[in-house]
C-alpha positions as CSV (number, residue, x, y, z in Angstrom):
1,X,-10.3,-33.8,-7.6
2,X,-10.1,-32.8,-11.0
3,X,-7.4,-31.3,-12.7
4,X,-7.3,-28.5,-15.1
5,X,-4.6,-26.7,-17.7
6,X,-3.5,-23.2,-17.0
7,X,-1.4,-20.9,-18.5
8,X,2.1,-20.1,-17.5
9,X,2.5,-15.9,-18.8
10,X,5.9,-14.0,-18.3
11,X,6.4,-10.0,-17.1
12,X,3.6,-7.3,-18.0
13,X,0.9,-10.5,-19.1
14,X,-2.6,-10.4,-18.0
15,X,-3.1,-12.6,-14.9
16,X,-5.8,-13.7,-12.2
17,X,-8.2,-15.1,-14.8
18,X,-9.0,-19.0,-14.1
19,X,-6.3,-20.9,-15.5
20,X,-3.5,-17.9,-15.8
21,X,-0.7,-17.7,-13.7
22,X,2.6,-15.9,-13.4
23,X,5.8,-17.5,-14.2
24,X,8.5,-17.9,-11.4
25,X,8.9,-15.3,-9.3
26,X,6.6,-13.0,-10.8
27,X,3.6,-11.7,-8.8
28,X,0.2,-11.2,-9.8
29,X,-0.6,-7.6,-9.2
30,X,-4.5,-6.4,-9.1
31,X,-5.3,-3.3,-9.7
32,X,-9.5,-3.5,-8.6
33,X,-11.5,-6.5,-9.3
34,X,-10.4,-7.3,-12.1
35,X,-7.7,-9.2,-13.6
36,X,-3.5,-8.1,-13.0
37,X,-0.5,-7.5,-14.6
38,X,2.5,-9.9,-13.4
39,X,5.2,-8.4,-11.9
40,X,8.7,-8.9,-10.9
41,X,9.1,-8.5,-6.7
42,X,10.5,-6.6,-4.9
43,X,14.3,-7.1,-3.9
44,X,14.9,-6.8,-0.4
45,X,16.6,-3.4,0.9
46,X,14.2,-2.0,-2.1
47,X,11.8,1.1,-2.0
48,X,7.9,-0.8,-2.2
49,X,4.7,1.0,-1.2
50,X,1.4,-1.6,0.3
51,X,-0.4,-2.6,-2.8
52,X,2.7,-2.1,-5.1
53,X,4.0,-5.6,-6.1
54,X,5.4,-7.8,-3.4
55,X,8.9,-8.3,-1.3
56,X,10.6,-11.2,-2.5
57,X,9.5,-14.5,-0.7
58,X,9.8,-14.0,3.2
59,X,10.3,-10.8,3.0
60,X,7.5,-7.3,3.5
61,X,6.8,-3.9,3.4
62,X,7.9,-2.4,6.1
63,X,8.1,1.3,6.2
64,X,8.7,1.9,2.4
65,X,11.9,-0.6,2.1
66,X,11.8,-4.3,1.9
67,X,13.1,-6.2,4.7
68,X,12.9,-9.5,6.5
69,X,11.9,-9.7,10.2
70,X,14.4,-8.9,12.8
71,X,14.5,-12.5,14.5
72,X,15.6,-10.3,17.7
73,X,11.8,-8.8,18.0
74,X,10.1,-12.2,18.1
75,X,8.9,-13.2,21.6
């Protein structure tokens, strides 16, 4: 395996080339094949829309609000 250096870029940067990645939190957010913009996700009990930025970690889209699972629907 060899290893390569990337770039760590902050809100509204250019991500998704090689080496480019958001930092902490932030999502990278395509808009078409090309490359993103990283963006800050969603906090959960927040309006989002599919193919907006993402829910925080563990957390989706469900019905135009973030939310996590209800543990009471899992079978």
């Amino acid at each position: 395996k060899k290893c390569r250096a990337f770039s760590v870029v902050g809100a509204g940067a250019a991500c998704g080339a090689p080496g480019v990645k958001c930092e902490g939190t932030l999502a990278c957010v395509r808009t078409g094949t090309g490359t993103g913009t990283c963006t800050p996700r969603v906090a959960v009990g927040s309006a989002c829309t599919e193919g907006g930025a993402p829910c925080t970690h563990l957390a989706r889209c469900v019905e135009g609000t973030c939310r996590y699972d209800d543990p009471s629907a899992c079978k």
